[in-house]
C-alpha positions in Angstrom: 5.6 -6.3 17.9 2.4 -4.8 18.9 2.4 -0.7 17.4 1.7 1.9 20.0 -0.6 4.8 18.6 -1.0 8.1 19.6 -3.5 10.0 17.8 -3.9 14.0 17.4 -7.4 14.9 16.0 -10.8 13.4 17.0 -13.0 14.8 14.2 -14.5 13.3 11.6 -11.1 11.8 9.7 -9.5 11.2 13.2 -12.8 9.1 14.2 -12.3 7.0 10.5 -8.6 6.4 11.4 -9.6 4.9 14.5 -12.4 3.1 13.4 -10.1 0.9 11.0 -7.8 1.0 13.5 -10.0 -1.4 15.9 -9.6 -4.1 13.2 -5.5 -3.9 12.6 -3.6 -6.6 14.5 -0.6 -5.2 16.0 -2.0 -2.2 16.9 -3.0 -0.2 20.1 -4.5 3.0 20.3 -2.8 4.4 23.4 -3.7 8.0 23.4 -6.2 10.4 21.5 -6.0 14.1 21.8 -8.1 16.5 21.0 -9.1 20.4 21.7 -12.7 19.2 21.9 -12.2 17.2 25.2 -14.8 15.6 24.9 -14.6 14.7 21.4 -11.2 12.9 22.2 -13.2 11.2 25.4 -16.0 10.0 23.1 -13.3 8.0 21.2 -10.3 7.5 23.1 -12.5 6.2 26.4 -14.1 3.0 25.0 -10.8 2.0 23.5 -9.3 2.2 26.7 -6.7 4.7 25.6 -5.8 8.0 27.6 -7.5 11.4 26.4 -5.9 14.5 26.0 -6.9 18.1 25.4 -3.2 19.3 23.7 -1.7 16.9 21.2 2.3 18.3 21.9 1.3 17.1 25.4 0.1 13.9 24.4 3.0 13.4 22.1 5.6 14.5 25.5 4.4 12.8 27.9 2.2 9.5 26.9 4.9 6.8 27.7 5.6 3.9 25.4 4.4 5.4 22.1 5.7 4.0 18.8 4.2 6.1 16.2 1.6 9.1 16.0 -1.2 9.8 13.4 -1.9 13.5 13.2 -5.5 14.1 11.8 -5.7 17.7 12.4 -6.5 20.7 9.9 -3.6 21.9 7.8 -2.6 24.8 9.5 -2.6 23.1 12.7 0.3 20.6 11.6 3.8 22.3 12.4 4.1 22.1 16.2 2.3 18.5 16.3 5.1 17.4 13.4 7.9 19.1 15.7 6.9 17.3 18.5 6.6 14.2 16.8 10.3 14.5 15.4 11.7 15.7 18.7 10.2 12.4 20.4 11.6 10.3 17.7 8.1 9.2 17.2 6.9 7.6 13.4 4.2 9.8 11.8 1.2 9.4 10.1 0.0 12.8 8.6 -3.0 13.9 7.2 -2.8 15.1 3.7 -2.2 18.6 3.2 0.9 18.4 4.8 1.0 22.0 5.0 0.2 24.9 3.3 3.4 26.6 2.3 6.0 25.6 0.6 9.0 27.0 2.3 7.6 25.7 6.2 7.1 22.3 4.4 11.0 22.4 3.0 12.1 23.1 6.5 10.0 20.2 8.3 11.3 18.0 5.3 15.0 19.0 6.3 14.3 17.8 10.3 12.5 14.6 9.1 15.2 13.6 7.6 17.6 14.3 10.4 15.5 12.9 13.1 15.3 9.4 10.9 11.9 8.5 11.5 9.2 7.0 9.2 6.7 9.1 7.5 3.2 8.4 6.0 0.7 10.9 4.0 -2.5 10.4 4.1 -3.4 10.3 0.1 -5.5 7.2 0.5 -6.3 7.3 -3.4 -2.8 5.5 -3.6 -4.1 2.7 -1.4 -7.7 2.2 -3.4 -8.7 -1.5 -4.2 -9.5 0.1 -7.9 -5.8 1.8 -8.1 -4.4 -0.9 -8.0 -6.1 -2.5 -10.5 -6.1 0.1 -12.4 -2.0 -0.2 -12.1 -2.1 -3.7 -14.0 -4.2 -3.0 -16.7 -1.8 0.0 -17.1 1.4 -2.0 -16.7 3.4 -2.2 -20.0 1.1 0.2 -21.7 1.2 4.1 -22.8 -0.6 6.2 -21.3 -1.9 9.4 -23.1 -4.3 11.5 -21.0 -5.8 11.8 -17.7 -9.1 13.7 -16.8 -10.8 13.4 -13.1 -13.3 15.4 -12.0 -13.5 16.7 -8.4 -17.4 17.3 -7.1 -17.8 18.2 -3.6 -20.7 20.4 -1.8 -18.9 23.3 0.4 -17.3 21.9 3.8 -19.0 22.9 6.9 -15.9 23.5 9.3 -15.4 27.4 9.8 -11.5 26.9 9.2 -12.2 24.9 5.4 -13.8 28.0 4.1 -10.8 30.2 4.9 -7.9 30.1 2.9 -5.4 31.0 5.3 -6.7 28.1 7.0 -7.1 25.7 4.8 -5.2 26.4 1.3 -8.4 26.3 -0.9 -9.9 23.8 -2.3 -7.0 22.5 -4.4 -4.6 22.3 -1.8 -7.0 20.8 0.8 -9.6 18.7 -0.2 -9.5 18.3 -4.4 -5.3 17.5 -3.8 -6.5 13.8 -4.1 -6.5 14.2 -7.8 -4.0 16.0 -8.4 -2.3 13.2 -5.9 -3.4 10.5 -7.8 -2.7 12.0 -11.3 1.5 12.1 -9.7 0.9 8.7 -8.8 -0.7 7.6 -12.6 2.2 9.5 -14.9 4.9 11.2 -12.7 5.9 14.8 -11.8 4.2 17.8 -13.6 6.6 20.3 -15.8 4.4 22.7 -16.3 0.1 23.9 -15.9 -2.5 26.4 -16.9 -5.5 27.0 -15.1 -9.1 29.1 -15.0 -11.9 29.4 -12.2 -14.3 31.0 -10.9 -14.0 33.8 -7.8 -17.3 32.7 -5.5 -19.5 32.4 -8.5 -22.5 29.9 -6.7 -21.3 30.3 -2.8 -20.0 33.2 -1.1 -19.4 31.1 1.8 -15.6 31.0 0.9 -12.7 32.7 -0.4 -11.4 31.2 -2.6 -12.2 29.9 -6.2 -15.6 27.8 -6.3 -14.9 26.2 -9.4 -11.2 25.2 -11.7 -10.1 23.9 -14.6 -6.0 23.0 -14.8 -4.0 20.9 -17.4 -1.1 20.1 -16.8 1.7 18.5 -18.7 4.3 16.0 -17.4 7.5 15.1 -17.6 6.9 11.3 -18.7 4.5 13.5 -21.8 1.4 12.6 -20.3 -0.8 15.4 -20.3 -3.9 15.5 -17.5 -6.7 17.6 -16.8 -8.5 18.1 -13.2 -11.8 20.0 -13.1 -13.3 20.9 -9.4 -15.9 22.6 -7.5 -17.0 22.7 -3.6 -20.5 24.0 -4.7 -21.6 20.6 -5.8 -24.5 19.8 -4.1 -22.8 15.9 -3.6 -19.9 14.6 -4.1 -18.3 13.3 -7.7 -14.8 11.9 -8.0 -13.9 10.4 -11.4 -10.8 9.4 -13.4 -10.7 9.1 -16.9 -7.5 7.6 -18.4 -6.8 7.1 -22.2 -3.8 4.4 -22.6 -2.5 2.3 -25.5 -5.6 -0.3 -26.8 -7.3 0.7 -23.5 -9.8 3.5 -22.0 -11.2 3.8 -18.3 -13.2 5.5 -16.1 -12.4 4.8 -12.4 -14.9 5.9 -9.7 -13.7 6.5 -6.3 -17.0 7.2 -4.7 -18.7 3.8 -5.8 -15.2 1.8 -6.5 -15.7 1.0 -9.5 -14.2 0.5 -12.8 -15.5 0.5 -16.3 -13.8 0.8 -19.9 -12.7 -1.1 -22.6 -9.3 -3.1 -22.5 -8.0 -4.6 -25.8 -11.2 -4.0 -27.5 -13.3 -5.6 -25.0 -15.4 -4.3 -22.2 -14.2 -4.0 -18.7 -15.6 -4.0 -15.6 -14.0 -4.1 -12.0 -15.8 -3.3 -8.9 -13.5 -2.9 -6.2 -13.8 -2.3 -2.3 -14.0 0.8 -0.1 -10.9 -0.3 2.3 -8.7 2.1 1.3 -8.1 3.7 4.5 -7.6 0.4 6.1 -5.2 -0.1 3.7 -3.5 3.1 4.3 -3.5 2.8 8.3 -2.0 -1.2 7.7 0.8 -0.2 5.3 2.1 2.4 8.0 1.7 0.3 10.8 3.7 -2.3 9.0 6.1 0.3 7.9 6.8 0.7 11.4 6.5 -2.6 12.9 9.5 -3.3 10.2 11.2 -0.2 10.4 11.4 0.2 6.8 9.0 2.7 4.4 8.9 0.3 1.8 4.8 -0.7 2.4 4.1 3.6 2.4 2.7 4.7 -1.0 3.3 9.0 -0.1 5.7 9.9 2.4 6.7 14.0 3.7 8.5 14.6 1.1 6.7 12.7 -1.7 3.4 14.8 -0.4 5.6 18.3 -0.4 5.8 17.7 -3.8 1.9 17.7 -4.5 1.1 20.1 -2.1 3.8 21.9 -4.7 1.5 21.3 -7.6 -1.9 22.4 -5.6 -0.5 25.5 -5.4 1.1 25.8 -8.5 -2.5 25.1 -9.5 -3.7 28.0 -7.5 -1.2 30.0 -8.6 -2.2 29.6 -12.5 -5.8 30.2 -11.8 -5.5 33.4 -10.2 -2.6 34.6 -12.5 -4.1 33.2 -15.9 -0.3 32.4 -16.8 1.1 29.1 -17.4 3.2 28.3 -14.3 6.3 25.9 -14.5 7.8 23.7 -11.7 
């Protein structure tokens, strides 16, 4: 079976979907939409697929299509997910999935009448290093996670404003709190601080936070962030029985000790190859067994982001 793709969002994650997309058997880039016409021409033309300037159009009336990857900001998502559904179509969604809880409940709901397959795009989950990181883990106890979360502001007008984008927890530093899910299950309760705009004002929201949480499984985890870094840091620190680690998802690396020795992995940057194959092969199967975060899975951190949120501007411990 050869996997028909229609794809919503030329920018700069759209352009890395379709980039690992060229070197996935199985799979055909049919359409590419975008409200930058020639942004969607500049990729969707060389690949032979048709261009669009409206993405519900695309999704309507492109004939043949098996599934649809929607790389498009958060806000942007509801009528590109309705379509989508209505059309029957598999889906491939960029993480946030949303920004409210309540719209995201409701989109859940017609997922899971329409019975189509469902990918989020928190490509931590499909890292080379995660899943080494998984078998040292395996059979051991983990105590504490830490990451920290270093990005310089975004430069896309719609990042910067939270009714646009959620802030930086729910948009961009949601990897972490993603991954820290994936590492030791759902969070029972947080506390949080940050800072209101204390090195940009080019946002507003919070430039900087500081959240632990504590999880059901007794893990308790920490993420710090900022988006007035002036480059970008993304590190995991885990503390498990007879092992310690620091994972780092910018270089893909690895380094700890494991049983009292040293340890040293250096993994590959193919994660969102990975991530683009496991849906493709979701689909080509018609089962979600090879997707790592479906909808609702990803409802449930976009949950915690702004639970996170929540405790930071409240100073009060929030529960889930």
């Amino acid at each position: 079976m050869t996997v028909r793709l229609g794809v919503v969002g030329a920018g700069s994650i759209g352009t890395v979907h379709l980039e690992n997309a060229d070197s996935i058997d199985g799979l055909t880039v049919e359409a590419v939409a975008d409200v930058n016409l020639e942004a969607a021409r500049a990729v969707g033309e060389p690949r032979g697929a048709s261009v669009y300037e409206d993405g519900v159009e695309l999704i309507e009336h492109e004939e043949g299509l098996d599934a649809v990857l929607i790389a498009v900001p958060p806000f942007a998502h509801p009528k590109f997910e309705e379509a989508a559904e209505e059309g029957g179509l598999d889906v491939l969604i960029e993480k946030p999935v949303g920004l409210a809880n309540e719209q995201v409940e409701e989109t859940s709901d017609v997922i899971e009448s329409a019975e189509i397959l469902t990918a989020a795009g928190y490509v931590c989950r499909y890292a080379d290093v995660t899943d080494r990181l998984l078998g040292v883990l395996e059979g051991r106890t983990i105590g504490s996670i830490e990451s920290t979360y270093w990005a310089p502001v975004t430069a896309s007008d719609w990042w910067k404003r939270r009714e646009q984008s959620g802030g930086q927890l729910v948009e961009q530093a949601t990897h972490p709190y993603d991954l820290h899910r994936y590492l030791a299950g759902e969070v029972d309760s947080l506390i949080g601080t940050g800072t209101d705009r204390r090195l940009t004002d080019q946002i507003d929201f919070h430039d900087a936070s500081s959240v632990t949480m504590r999880h059901e499984s007794g893990v308790v985890s920490h993420v710090g962030a900022t988006c007035a870094a002036s480059s970008f840091r993304f590190e995991t620190r885990i503390v498990a029985e007879d092992a310690q680690l620091t994972v780092d998802y910018i270089d893909h690396e690895i380094e700890g000790l494991v049983d009292g020795a040293a340890f040293e992995y250096e993994g590959d940057d193919d994660w969102y190859r990975r991530e683009l194959a496991a849906f493709v092969d979701a689909v080509e199967r018609g089962s979600p067994e090879p997707i790592r975060s479906d909808y609702a899975d990803a409802a449930s951190t976009l949950e915690l982001t702004l639970a996170a949120t929540e405790a930071i501007e409240t100073d009060e411990e929030v529960e889930l």
